[in-house]
N, C-alpha and C positions, 0 to 999 in steps of 0.2 A: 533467880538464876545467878545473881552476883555473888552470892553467898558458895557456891561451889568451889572457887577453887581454897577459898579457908576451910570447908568441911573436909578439903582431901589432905590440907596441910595439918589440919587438928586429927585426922583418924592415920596420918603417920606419925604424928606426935606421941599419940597414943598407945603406937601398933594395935587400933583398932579400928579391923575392914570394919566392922557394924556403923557405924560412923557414916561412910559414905551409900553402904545399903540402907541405911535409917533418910537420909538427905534424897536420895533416888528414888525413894517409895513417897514419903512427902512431896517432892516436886510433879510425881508423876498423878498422887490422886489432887494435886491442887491444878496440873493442865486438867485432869479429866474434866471437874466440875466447870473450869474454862469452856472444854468443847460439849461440853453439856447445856451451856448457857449460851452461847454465840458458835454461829456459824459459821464457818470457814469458807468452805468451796460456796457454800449460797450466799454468800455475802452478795448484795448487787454492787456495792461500792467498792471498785477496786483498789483505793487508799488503802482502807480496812480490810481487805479482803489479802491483800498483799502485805499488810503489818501482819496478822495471822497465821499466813502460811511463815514469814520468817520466824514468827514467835513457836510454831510447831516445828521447825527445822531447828530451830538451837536447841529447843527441850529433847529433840529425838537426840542429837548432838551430844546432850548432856548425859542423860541413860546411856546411850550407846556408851562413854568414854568412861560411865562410873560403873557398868558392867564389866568391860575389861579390865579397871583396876582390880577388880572382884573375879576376874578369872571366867565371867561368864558369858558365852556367847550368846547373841543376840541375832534376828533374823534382820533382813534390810524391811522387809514393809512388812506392815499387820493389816 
C-alpha cells in the first residue's frame, strides 16, 4: 500500500492510467488471498481483528481513490 502514491506519480509521468489500473488489480488480488487466509469479522482477538479491519479499510481506500483517477465508479460496499 506504500507503493501507491509512486505508482500514481510514475502513470502521470508516463500519461499512463494503465499503471494505476495495473497497481489496483495487484493490490486487490494480493487483499483477496489475504482475506482468503485470515479472518476478519471471526477473528476472536480483537488486537487482530481491529488491525484487519483497518488494513481492509485503506485497501478499499486505495481502490476506491485509484478508481476515480481512472474515471470509474465504484459502489460503497460489496
Amino acid at each position: 500500500m506504500n507503493e501507491y502514491p509512486a505508482a500514481v506519480e510514475q502513470a502521470g509521468k508516463d500519461y499512463s492510467p494503465s499503471g494505476i489500473a495495473n497497481y489496483c488489480y495487484e493490490l486487490t488480488k494480493l487483499f483477496n488471498q489475504f482475506y482468503h487466509d485470515y479472518s476478519i469479522l471471526g477473528e476472536s482477538d480483537a488486537q487482530k481483528r481491529g488491525v484487519r479491519l483497518m488494513l481492509a479499510r485503506n485497501v478499499a481506500k486505495i481502490i476506491k481513490s485509484g478508481m476515480q483517477l481512472l474515471g470509474i465508479e465504484v459502489p460503497e460496499r460489496m
